[in-house]
Structure formats: structure tokens, C-alpha cells
Backbone as numpy.savetxt, mean C-alpha at the origin, in Angstrom:
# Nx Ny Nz CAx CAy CAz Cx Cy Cz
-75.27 2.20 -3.65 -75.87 2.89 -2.51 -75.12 4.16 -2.17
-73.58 4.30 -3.03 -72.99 5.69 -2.32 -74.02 6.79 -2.83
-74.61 6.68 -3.67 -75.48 7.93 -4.18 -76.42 8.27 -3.48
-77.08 7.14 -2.42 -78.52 7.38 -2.15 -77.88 8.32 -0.85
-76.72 7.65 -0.48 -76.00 8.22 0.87 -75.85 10.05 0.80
-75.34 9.99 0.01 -74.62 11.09 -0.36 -76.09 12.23 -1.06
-76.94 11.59 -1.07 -78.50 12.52 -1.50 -79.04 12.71 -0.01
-79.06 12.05 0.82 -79.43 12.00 2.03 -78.42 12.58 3.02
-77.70 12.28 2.85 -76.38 12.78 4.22 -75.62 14.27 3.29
-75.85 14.10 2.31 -74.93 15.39 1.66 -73.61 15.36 1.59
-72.68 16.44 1.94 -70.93 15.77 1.33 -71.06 15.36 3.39
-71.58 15.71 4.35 -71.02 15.46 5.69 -71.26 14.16 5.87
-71.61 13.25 5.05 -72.14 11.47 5.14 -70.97 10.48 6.03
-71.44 10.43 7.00 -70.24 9.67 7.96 -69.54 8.79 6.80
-67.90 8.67 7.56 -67.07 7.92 6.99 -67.54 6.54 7.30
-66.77 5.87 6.10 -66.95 4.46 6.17 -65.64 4.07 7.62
-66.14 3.41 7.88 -64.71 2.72 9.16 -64.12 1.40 8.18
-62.82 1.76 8.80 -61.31 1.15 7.68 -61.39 0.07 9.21
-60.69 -1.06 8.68 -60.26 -2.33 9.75 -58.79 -1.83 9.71
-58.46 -1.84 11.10 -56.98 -1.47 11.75 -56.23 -2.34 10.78
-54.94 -1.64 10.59 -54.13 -2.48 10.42 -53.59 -3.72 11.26
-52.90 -4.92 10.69 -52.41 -5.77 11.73 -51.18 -5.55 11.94
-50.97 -5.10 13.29 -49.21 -5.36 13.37 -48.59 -6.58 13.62
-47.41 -6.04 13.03 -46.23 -7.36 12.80 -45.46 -8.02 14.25
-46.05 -9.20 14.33 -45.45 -9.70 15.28 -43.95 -9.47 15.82
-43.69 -10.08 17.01 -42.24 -9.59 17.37 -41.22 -10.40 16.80
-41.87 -11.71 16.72 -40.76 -12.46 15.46 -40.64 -11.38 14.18
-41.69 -11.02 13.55 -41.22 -10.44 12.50 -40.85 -9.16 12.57
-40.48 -8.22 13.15 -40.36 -7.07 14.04 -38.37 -7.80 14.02
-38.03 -8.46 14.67 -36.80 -9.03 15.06 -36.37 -9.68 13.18
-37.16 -10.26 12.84 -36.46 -10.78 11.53 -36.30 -8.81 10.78
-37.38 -8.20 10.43 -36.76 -7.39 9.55 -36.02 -6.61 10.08
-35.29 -6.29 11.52 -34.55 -5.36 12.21 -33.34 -6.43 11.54
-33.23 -8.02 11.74 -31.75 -8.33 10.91 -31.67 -8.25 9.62
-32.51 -8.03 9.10 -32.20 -7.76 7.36 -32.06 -6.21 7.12
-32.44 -5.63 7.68 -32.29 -3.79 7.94 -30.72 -4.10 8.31
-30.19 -4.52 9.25 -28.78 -4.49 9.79 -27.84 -5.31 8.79
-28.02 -6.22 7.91 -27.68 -6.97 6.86 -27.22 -6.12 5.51
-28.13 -5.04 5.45 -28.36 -5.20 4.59 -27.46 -3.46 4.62
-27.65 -2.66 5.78 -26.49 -1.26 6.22 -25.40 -1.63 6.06
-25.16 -3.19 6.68 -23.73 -3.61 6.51 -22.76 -3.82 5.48
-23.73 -4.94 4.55 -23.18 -5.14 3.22 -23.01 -3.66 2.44
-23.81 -2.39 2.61 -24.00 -1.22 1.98 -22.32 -0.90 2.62
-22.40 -0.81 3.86 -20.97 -0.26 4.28 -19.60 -0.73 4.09
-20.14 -2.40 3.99 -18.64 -3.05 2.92 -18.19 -2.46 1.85
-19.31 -2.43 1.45 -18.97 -2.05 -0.50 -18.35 -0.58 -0.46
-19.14 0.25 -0.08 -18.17 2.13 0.39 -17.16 2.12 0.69
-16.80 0.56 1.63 -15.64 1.48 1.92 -14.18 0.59 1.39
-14.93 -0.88 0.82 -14.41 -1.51 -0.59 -13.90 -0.44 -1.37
-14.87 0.49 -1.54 -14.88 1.63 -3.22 -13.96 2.52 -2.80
-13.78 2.90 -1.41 -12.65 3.63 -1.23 -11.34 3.28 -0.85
-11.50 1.84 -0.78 -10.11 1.56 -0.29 -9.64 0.95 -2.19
-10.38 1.15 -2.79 -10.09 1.01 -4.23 -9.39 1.80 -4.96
-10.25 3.08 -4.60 -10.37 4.65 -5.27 -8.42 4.84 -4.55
-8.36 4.64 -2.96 -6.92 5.25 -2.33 -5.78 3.98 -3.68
-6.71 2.98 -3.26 -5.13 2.06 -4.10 -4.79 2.74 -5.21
-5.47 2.97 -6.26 -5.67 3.63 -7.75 -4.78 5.09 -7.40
-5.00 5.43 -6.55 -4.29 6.97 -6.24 -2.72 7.15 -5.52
-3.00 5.22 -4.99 -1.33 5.46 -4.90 -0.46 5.02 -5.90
-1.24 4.09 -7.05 -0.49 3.29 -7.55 -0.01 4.51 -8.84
-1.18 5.42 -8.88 -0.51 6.83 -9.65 0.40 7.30 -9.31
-0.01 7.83 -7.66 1.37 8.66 -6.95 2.61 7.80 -7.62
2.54 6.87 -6.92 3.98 5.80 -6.84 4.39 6.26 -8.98
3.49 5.81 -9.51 4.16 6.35 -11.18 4.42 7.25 -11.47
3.95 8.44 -10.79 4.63 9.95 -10.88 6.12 9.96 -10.38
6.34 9.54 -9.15 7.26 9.64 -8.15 8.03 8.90 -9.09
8.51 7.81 -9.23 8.84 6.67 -10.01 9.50 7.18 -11.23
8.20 7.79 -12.04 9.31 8.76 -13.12 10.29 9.55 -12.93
10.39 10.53 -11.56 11.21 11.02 -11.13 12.32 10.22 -10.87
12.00 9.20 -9.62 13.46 8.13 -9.63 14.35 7.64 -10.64
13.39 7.75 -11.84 13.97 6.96 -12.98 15.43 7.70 -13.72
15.22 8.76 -13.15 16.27 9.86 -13.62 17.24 9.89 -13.10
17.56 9.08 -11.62 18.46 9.41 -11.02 19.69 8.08 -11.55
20.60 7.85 -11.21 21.47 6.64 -11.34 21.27 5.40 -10.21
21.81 4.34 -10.26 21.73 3.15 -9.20 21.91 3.67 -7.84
23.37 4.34 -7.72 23.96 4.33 -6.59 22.85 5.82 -6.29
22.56 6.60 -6.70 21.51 7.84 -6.25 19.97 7.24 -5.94
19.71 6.19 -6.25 18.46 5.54 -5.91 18.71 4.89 -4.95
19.61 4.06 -4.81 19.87 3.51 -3.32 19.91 4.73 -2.45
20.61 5.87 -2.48 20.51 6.79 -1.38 19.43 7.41 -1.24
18.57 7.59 -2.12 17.14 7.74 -2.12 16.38 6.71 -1.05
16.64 5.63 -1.41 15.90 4.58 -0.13 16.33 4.62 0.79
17.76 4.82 1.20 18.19 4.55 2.34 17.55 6.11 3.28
17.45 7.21 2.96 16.95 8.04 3.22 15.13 7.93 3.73
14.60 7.27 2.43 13.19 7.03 2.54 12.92 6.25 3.78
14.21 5.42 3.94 13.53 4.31 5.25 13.71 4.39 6.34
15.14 5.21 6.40 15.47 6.31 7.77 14.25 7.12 8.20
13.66 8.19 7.11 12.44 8.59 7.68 11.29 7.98 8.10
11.27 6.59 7.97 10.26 5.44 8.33 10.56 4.65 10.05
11.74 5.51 10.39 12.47 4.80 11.21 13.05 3.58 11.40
14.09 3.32 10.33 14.72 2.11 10.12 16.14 2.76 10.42
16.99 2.12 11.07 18.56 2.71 11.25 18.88 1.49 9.83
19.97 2.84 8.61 20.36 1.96 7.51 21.41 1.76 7.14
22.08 0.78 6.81 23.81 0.28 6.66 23.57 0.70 5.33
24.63 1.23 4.36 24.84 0.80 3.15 26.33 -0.07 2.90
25.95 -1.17 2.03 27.05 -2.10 1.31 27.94 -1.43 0.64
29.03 -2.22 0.43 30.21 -1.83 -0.26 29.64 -1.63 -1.93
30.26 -0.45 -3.19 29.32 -0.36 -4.14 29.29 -1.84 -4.89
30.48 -2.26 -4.66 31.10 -3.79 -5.29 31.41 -4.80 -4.38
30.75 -6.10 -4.76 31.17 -6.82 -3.69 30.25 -7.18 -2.79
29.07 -6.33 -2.96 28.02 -6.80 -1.69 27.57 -7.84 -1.16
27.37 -8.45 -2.11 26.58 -10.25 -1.99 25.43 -10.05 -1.67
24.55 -9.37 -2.73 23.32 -9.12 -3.16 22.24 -8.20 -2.04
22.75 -7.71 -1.31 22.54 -6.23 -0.28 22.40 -5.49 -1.03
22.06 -4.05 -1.14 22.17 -2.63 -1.27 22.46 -2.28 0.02
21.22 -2.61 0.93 20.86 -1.69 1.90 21.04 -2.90 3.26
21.00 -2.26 4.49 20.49 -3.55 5.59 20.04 -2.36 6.48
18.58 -3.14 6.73 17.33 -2.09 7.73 16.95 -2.53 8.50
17.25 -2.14 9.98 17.25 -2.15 11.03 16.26 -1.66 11.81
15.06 -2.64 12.39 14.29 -2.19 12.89 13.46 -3.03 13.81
13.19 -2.82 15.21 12.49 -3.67 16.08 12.89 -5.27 16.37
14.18 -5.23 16.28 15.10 -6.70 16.69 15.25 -7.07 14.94
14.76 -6.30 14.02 14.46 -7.31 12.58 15.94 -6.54 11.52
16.11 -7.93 10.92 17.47 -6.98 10.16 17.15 -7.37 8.89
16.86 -6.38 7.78 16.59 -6.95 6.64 17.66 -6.19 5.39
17.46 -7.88 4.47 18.80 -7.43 3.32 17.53 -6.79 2.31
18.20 -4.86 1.38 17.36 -4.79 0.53 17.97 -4.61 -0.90
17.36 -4.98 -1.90 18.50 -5.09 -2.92 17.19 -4.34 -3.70
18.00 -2.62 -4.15 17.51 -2.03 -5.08 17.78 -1.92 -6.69
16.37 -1.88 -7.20 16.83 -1.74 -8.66 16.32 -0.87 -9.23
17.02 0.60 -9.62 16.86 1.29 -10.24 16.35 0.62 -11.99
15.06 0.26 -12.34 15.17 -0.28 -13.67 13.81 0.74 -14.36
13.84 0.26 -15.74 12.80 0.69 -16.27 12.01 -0.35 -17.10
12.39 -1.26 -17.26 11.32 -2.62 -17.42 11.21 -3.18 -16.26
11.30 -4.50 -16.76 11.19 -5.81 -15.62 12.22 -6.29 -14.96
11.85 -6.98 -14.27 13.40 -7.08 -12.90 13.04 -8.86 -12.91
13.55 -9.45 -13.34 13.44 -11.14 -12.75 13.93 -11.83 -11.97
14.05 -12.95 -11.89 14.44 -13.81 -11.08 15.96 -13.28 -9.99
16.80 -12.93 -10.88 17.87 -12.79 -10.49 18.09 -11.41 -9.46
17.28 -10.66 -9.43 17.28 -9.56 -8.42 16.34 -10.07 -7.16
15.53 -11.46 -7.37 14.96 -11.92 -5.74 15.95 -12.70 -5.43
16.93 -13.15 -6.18 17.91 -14.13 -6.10 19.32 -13.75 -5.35
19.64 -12.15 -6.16 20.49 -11.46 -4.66 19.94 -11.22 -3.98
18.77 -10.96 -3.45 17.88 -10.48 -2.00 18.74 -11.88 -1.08
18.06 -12.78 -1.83 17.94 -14.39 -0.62 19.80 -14.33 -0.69
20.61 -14.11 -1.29 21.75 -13.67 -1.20 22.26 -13.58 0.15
21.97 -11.57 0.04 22.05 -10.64 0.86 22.03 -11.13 2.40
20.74 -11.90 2.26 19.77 -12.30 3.40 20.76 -12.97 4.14
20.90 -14.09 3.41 22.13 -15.12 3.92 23.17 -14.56 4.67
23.84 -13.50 3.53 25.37 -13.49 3.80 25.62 -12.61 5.47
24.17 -12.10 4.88 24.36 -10.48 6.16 23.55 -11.42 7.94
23.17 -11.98 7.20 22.44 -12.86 8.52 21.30 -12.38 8.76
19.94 -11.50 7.98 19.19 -11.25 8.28 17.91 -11.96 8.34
16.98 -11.28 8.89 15.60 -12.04 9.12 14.65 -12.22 7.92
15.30 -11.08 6.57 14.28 -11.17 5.62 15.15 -10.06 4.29
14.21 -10.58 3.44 14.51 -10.09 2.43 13.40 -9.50 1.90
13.90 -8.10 0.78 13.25 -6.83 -0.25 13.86 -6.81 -1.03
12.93 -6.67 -1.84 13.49 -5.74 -3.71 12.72 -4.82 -3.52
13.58 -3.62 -3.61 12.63 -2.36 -4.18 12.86 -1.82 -5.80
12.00 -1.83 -6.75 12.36 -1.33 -7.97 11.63 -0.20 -8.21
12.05 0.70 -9.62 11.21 1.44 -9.85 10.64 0.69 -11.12
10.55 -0.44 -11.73 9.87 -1.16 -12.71 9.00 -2.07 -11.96
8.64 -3.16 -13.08 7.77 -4.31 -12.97 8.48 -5.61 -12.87
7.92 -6.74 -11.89 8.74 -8.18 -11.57 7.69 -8.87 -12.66
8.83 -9.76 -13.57 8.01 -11.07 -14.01 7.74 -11.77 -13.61
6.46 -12.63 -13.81 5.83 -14.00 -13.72 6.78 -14.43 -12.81
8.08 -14.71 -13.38 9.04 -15.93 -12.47 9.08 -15.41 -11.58
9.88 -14.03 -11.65 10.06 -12.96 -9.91 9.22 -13.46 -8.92
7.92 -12.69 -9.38 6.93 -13.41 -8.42 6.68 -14.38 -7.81
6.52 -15.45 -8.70 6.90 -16.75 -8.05 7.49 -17.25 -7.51
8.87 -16.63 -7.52 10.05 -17.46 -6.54 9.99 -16.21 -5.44
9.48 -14.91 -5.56 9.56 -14.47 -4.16 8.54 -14.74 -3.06
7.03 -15.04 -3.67 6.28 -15.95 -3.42 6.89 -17.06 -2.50
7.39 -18.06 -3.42 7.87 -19.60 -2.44 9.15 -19.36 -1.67
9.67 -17.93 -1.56 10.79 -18.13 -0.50 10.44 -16.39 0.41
9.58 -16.33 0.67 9.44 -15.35 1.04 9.49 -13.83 0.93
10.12 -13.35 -0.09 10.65 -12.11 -0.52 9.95 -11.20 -0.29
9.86 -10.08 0.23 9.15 -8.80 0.03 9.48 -8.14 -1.31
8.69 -8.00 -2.27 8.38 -6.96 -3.19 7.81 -5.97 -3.24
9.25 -4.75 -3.55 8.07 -3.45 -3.52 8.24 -3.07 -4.82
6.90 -2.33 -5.39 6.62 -2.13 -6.79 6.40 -0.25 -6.26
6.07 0.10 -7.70 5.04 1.60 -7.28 4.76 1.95 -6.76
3.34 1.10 -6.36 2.51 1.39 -5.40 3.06 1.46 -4.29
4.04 0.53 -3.70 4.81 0.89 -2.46 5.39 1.88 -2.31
6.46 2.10 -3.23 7.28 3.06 -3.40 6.23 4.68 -2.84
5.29 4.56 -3.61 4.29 5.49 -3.69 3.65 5.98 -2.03
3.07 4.90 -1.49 2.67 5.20 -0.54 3.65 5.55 1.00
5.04 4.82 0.52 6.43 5.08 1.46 6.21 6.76 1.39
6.30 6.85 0.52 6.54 8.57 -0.03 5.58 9.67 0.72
4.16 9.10 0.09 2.99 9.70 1.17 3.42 9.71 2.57
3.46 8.97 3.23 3.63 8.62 4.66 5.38 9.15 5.09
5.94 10.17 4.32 7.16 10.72 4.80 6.37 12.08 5.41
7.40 11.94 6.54 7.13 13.84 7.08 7.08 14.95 5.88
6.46 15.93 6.12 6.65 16.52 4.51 8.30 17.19 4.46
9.18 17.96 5.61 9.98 18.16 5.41 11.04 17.09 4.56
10.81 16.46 4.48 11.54 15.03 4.07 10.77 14.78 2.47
9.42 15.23 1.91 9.02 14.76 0.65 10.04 14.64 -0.08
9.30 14.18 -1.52 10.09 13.43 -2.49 11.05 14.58 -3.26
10.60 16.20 -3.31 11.45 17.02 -4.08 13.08 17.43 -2.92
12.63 17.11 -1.81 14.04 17.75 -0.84 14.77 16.68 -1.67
14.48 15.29 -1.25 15.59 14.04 -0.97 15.88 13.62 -2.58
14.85 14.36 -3.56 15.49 13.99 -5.00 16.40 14.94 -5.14
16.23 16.67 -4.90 17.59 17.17 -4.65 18.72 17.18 -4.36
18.93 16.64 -3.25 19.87 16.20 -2.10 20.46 14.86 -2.87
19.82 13.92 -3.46 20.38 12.92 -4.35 21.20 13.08 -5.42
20.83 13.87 -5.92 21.04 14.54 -7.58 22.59 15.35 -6.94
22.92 15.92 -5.89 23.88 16.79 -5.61 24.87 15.56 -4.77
24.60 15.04 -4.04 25.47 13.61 -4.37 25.82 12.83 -5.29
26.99 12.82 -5.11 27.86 11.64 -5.92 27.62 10.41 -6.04
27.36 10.16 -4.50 27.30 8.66 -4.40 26.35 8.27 -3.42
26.43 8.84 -2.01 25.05 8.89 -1.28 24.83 9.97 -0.41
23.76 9.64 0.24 22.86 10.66 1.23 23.58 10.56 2.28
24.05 12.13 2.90 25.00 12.28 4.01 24.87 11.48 5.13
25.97 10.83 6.00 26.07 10.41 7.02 25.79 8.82 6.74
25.93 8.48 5.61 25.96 6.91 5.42 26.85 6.59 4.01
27.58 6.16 4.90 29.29 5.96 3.85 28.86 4.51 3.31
29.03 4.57 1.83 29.00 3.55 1.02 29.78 2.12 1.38
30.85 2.77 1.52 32.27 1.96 2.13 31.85 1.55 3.87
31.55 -0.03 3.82 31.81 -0.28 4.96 32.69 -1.91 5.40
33.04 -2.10 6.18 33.85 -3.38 6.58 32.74 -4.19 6.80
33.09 -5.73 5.69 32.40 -6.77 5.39 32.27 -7.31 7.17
31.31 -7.77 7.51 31.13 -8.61 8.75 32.26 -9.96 8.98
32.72 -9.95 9.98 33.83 -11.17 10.11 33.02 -12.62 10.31
């Protein structure tokens, strides 16, 4: 019949009438507003998942750049390197006697908390026996906690026993992001300078101090 229409009415042939659409109830109005909000959310997990991915990946570089640098320096110049790094973090820092410590490097002082840190300048792996002077340190000095800071990697065991006794481990990535988060007057090229032109440590913290009675 569109033909006979369209011979008779010509192209102006009234429109056909369309049936309204049905709108969506308010239950369903309310269900797809929570899957719309479900679904922004999970989108906004994952972004910012991907960037808190993308920053880890970028410190755990930083920290291996930086790291190579440390690697150059000697034991006792890497300890003054930290003790410096953690001063600018605001930690007031003791350094241990060079011999003799009872598994200390460092003791960091901060917010009632006193912690023993036992650095290891290494370039492999660090095991058992460097979380082993930490819990040492911890003891002897009377503190609340124990650190290893290295510029290498902890084995399997490391882990595990700093794991079941508490230990803080810092790897790279720590190292790395300590570094970021320094004032820049303070970055990593002043205080590797300033290391390298020391003997033994970073001014105003004498190696030599009297064992606790």
C-alpha cells in the first residue's frame, strides 16, 4: 500500500506515527546508575593501580641509578651517606664505634622511636647474618626496632628471618625513593661529594662514641 499512498499523497504523505518509547522504571533507573558507578570505580582502581605501578618501576630505577653511584663509595662513606640521608628525613643520628659496634652502624632517633641500622655497602646478596646484627644492634642499644639498608639484594633466608622477627629491609627501591623525597639542596650529587672528601664521615657526627653504660 506504500505506493498507492505515495501516488495519492505524493512525497507530503503524512507520517506513519512511531509508539513512544517505554521508559525505564525507577528501579531500573537506580540499578543502572549502580553499575554506571561500579563500573567508573573499578575504571579508577585500575589508573591509578597503573600509576602507582608505572611510580614503583621509576623508583626502583631511580634507586639502581643512585645505587650504582653508592657502590663506589667504601663502607664507612656509605654509612655517612645514610646517616646524612636520614638527618635530612629528620631523624637525629648516632654513629657507632667503626669496631666493636654490636651490629649498629647507625641509631635513628625519631618521635620517642630509637632504631638500630646496620648498613651494607654490598654488591650481591646480603643474608642472614646482616638481619642478624640488626636484631644485635637492637638489643644491645635498647632500641624499638631494627634496619638493614643495602645497596644489593637479601636472600630467600634474609627475608625470612626479617619477616619472623620483624626487621625493616631497605633495598633500592627504598634507597631510591629516600633520595627523591630529600630537599634538593641535600640531593644525591652534594652528599656523594661531601662523602667521597671524607675520610670517614659526614661532618658533625664523630664515628667514635662512648659505648652506653
Amino acid at each position: 500500500m506504500n505506493w498507492l499512498t505515495d501516488w495519492i499523497f505524493g512525497s507530503d504523505a503524512p507520517a506513519k506515527p512511531t509508539a513512544p518509547k517505554p521508559q525505564p522504571s525507577q528501579a531500573e533507573r537506580e540499578a543502572r546508575y549502580v553499575r554506571d558507578t561500579l563500573a567508573f570505580a573499578k575504571q579508577q582502581h585500575k589508573d591509578l593501580r597503573h600509576k602507582q605501578n608505572e611510580h614503583e618501576r621509576w623508583q626502583q630505577h631511580y634507586g639502581s641509578v643512585q645505587v650504582n653511584e653508592l657502590a663506589k663509595l667504601t663502607g664507612t662513606e656509605f654509612e655517612g651517606y645514610l646517616a646524612g640521608l636520614f638527618k635530612s628525613h629528620g631523624y637525629h643520628v648516632e654513629t657507632t664505634p667503626i669496631t666493636g659496634d654490636y651490629g649498629a652502624d647507625l641509631l635513628l632517633h625519631k618521635d620517642k622511636q630509637k632504631i638500630a641500622v646496620q648498613a651494607k655497602r654490598w654488591v650481591g646478596s646480603v643474608g642472614v647474618g646482616a638481619v642478624q646484627e640488626a636484631l644485635s644492634g637492637m638489643a644491645y642499644y635498647r632500641c624499638n626496632s631494627a634496619w638493614v639498608v643495602t645497596t644489593g639484594n637479601y636472600t630467600p633466608n634474609a627475608l625470612e628471618l626479617a619477616k619472623q622477627s620483624n626487621v625493616n629491609l631497605l633495598g633500592r627501591k627504598e634507597i631510591g625513593k629516600l633520595i627523591m623525597q630529600m630537599p634538593k639542596p641535600n640531593r644525591p650529587q652534594t652528599w656523594l661529594t661531601n662523602c667521597r672528601r671524607l675520610p670517614k664521615a659526614v661532618p658533625s657526627m664523630p664515628l667514635q662514641r662512648p659505648l652506653p653504660a
